[in-house]
GUNUSE-728910 format. One record per residue (C-alpha): residue number from 0; residue in three letters; y, z, x. Coordinates in steps of 0.25 Angstrom, whole numbers, plus 5000, padded with zeros to 4 digits. Each point is the difference from the previous one (the first is absolute). Example, Ala and Ser with C-alpha at 12.3 -4.5 7.8 and 13.67 -1.06 7.14 Angstrom:
GUNUSE-728910
[r 0, "ALA", [4982, 5031, 5049]]
[r 1, "SER", [5014, 4998, 5006]]
//
This chain:
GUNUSE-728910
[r 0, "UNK", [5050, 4824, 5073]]
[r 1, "UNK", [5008, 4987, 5004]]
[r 2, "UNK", [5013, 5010, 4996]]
[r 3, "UNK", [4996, 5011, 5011]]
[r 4, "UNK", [5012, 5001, 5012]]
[r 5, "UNK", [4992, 5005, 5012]]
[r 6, "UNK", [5008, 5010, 5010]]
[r 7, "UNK", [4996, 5004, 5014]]
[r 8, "UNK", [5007, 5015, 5004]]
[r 9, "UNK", [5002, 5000, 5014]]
[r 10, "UNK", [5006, 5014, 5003]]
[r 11, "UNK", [4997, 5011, 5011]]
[r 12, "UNK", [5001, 5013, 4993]]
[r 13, "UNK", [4988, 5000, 4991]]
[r 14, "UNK", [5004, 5009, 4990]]
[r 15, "UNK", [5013, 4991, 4997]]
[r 16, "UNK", [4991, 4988, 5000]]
[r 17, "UNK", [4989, 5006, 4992]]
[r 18, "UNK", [5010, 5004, 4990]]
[r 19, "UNK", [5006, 4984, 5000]]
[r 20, "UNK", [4986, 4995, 4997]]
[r 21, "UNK", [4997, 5009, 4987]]
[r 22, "UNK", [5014, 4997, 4995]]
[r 23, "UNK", [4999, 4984, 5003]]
[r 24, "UNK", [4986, 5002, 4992]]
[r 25, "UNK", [5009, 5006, 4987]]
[r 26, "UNK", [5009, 4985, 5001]]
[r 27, "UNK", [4996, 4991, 4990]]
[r 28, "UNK", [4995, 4987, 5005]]
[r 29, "UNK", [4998, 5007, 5015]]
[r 30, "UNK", [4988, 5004, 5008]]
[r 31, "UNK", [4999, 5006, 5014]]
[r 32, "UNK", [4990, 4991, 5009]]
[r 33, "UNK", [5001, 5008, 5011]]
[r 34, "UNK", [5009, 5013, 5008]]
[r 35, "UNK", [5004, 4998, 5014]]
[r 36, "UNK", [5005, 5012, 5011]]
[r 37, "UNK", [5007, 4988, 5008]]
[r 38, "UNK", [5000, 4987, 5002]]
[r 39, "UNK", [4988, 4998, 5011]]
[r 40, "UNK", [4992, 5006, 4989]]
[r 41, "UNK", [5006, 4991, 4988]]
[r 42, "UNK", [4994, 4989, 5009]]
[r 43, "UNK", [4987, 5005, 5003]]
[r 44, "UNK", [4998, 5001, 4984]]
[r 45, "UNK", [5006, 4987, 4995]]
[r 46, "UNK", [4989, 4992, 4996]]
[r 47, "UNK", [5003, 4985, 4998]]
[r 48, "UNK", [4993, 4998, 4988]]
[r 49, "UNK", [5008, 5011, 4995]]
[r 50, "UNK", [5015, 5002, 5002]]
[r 51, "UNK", [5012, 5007, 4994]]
[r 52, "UNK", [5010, 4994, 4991]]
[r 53, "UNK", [5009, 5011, 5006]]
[r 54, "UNK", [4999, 5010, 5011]]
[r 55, "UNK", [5009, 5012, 4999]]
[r 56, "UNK", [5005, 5003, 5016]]
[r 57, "UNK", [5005, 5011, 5004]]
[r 58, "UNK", [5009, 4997, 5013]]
[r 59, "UNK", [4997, 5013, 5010]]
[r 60, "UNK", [4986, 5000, 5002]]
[r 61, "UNK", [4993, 5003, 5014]]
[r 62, "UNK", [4991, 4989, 5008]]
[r 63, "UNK", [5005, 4990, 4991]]
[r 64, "UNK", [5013, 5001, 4994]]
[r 65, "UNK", [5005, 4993, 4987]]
[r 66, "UNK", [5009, 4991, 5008]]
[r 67, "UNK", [4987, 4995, 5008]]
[r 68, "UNK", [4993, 4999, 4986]]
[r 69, "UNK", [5008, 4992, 4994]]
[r 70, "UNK", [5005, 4990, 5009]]
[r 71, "UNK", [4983, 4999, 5002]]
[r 72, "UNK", [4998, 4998, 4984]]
[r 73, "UNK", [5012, 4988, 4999]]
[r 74, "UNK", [4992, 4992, 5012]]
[r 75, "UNK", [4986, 5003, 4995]]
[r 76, "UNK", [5001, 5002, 4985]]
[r 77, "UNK", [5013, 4994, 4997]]
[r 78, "UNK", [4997, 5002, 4984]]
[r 79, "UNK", [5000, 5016, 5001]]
[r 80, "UNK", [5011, 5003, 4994]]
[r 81, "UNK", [5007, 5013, 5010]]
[r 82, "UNK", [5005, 5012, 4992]]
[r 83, "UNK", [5004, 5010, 5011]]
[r 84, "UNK", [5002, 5013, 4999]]
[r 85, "UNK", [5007, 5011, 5007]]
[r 86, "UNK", [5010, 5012, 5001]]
[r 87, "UNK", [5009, 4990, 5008]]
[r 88, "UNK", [5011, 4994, 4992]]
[r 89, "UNK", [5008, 4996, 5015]]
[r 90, "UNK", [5005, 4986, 5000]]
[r 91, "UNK", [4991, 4998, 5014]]
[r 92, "UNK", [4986, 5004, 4992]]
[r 93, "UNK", [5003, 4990, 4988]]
[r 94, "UNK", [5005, 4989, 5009]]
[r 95, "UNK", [4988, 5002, 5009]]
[r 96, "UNK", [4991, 5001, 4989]]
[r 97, "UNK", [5006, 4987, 4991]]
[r 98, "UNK", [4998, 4992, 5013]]
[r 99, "UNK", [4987, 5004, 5004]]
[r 100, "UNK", [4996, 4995, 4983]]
[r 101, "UNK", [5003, 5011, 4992]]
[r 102, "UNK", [5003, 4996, 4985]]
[r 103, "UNK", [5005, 5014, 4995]]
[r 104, "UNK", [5005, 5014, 5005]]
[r 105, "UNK", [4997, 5012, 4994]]
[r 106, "UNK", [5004, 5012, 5003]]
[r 107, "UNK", [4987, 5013, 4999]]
[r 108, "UNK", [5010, 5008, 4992]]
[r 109, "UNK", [5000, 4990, 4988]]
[r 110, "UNK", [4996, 5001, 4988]]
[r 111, "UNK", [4985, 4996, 4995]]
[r 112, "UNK", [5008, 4992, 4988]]
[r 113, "UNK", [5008, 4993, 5014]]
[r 114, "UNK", [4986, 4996, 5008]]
[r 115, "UNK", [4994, 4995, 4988]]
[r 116, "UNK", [5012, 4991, 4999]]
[r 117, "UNK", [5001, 4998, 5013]]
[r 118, "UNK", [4985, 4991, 4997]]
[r 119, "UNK", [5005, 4994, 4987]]
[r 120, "UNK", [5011, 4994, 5007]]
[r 121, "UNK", [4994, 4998, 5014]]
[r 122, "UNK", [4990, 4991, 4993]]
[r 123, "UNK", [5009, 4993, 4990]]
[r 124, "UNK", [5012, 4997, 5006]]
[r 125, "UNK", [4994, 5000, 5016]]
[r 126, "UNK", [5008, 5010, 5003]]
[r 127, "UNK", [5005, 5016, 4998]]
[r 128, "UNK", [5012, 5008, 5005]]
[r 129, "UNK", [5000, 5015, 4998]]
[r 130, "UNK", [5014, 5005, 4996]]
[r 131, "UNK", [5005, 5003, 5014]]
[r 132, "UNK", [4999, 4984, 5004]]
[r 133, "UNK", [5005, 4995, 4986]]
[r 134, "UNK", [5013, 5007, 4997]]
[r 135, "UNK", [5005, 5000, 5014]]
[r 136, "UNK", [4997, 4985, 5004]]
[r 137, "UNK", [4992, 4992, 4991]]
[r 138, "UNK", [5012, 4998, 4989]]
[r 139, "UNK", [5009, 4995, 5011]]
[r 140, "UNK", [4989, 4991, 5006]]
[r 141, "UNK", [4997, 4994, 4987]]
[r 142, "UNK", [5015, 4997, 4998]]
[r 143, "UNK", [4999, 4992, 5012]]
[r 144, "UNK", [4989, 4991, 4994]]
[r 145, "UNK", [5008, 4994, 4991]]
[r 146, "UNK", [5003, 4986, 5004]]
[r 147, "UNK", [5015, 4999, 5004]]
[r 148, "UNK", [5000, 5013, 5006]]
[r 149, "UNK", [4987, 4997, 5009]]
[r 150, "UNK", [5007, 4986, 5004]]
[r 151, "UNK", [5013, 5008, 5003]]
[r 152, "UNK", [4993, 5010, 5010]]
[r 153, "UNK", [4992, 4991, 5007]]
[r 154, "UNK", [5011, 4991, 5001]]
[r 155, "UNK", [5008, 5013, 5008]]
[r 156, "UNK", [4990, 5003, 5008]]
[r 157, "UNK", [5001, 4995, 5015]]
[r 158, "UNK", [4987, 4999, 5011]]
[r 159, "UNK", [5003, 5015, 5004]]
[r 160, "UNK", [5000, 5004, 4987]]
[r 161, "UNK", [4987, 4993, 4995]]
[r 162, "UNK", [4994, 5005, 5015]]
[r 163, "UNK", [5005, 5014, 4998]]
[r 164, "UNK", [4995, 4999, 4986]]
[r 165, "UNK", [4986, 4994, 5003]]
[r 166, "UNK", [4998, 5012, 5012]]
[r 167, "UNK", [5005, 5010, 4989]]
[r 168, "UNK", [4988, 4999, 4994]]
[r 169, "UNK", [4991, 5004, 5012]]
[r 170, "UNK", [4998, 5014, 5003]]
[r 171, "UNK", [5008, 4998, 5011]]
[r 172, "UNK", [5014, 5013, 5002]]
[r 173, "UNK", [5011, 4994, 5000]]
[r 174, "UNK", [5003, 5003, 5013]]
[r 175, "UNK", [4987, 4990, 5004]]
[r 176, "UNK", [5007, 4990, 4991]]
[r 177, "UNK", [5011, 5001, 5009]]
[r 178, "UNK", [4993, 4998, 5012]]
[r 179, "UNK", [4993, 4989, 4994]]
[r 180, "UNK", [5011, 4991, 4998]]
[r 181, "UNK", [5008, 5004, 5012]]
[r 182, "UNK", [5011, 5006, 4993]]
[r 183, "UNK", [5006, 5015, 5001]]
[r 184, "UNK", [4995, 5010, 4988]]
[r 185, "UNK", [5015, 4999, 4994]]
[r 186, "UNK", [4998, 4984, 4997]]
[r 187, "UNK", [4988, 5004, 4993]]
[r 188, "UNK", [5008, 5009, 4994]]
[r 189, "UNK", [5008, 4990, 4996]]
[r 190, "UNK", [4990, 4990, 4995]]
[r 191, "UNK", [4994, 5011, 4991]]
[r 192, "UNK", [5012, 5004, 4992]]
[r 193, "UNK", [5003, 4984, 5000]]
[r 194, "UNK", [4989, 5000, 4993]]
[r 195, "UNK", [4998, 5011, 4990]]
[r 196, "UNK", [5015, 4994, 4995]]
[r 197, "UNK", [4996, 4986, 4998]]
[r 198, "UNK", [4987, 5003, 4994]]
[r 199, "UNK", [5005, 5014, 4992]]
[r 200, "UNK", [4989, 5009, 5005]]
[r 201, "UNK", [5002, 5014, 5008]]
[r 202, "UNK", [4986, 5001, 5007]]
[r 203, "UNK", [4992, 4993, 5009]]
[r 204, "UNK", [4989, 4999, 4987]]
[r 205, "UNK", [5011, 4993, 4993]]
[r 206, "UNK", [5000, 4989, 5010]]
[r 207, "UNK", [4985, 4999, 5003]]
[r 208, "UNK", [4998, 4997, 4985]]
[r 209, "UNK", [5010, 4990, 5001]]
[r 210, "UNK", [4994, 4993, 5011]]
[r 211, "UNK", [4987, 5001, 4993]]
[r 212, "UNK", [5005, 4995, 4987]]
[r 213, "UNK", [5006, 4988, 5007]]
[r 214, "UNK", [4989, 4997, 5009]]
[r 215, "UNK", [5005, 5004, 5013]]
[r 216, "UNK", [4989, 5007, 5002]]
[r 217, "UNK", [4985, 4998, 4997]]
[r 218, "UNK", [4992, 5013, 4998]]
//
């Protein structure tokens, strides 16, 4: 079955996961390979003759957590595509998990109809965003890849910026930024609504997209 999708579940409450793997099994065109309780154990199972197209990770998990996991699946299997999943929908949870590889964000109050898209689109496209990250940022980052406008905001930005920018999409707190570049917490103040005016975004997701659409970052 050349058309069969295999999904890894990495989740630690058993009964949510168990539940995740009969549903995946009901999608057309999916199959579960394997169930995970955290990422140690998602290891220990991967076989490398056998891999997922797609693992679904869930972001809080003990011993090894869906940030670890992730950031461990880009290095060692870079053509996993990252799903996570979570009851998260902070800024710092998507920014973490989209810099540690993650090509989606779901939320685990979704609809089933949301997750199987969530695959469709994660395999066609590379990428998906659940509703949280798309109205709220992705149509004002994508405004910014048109050409002029792209030209026009790079060509405002100054070193500070481009730095501040650049350590915006570390999990570093603002206040570690600060200290960082050696200035007070109200210039970093400063450089962030700079920002969020040049670039028409209002959230530190908003500029972490762009700097990844743009290549300022690599993940």
């Amino acid at each position: 079955m050349s058309n069969t999708r295999y999904v890894a579940v990495v989740d630690d409450h058993t009964m949510f996961r168990k539940g995740l793997v009969s549903l995946i099994n009901l999608f057309p065109g999916y199959k579960v390979l394997f169930d995970a309780a955290n990422g140690q154990n998602f290891i220990q199972q991967l076989q490398p003759n056998s891999v997922p197209d797609i693992v679904l990770l869930d972001v809080a998990m003990p011993e090894m957590d869906g940030y670890t996991t992730a950031n461990w699946i880009r290095v060692n299997h870079p053509d996993i595509k990252i799903l996570a999943l979570s009851t998260m929908d902070a800024e710092g949870a998507i920014i973490k998990m989209i810099k540690n590889g993650a090509k989606g964000y779901v939320l685990k109050d979704a609809e089933p109809a949301e997750l199987k898209q969530a695959f469709d689109e994660i395999q066609s496209l590379g990428y998906y965003y659940n509703d949280y990250v798309s109205k709220k940022i992705i149509r004002s980052v994508n405004a910014l890849t048109e050409e002029e406008s792209k030209l026009a905001s790079f060509a405002r930005l100054n070193d500070r910026e481009l730095h501040f920018l650049r350590l915006s999409c570390s999990e570093k707190t603002y206040s570690d930024i600060a200290k960082e570049m050696f200035v007070s917490e109200r210039t970093v103040d400063g450089y962030r609504e700079a920002l969020f005016k040049k670039f028409n975004v209002s959230s530190r997701v908003g500029l972490v997209l762009y700097a990844i659409k743009n290549g300022l970052v690599q993940l």
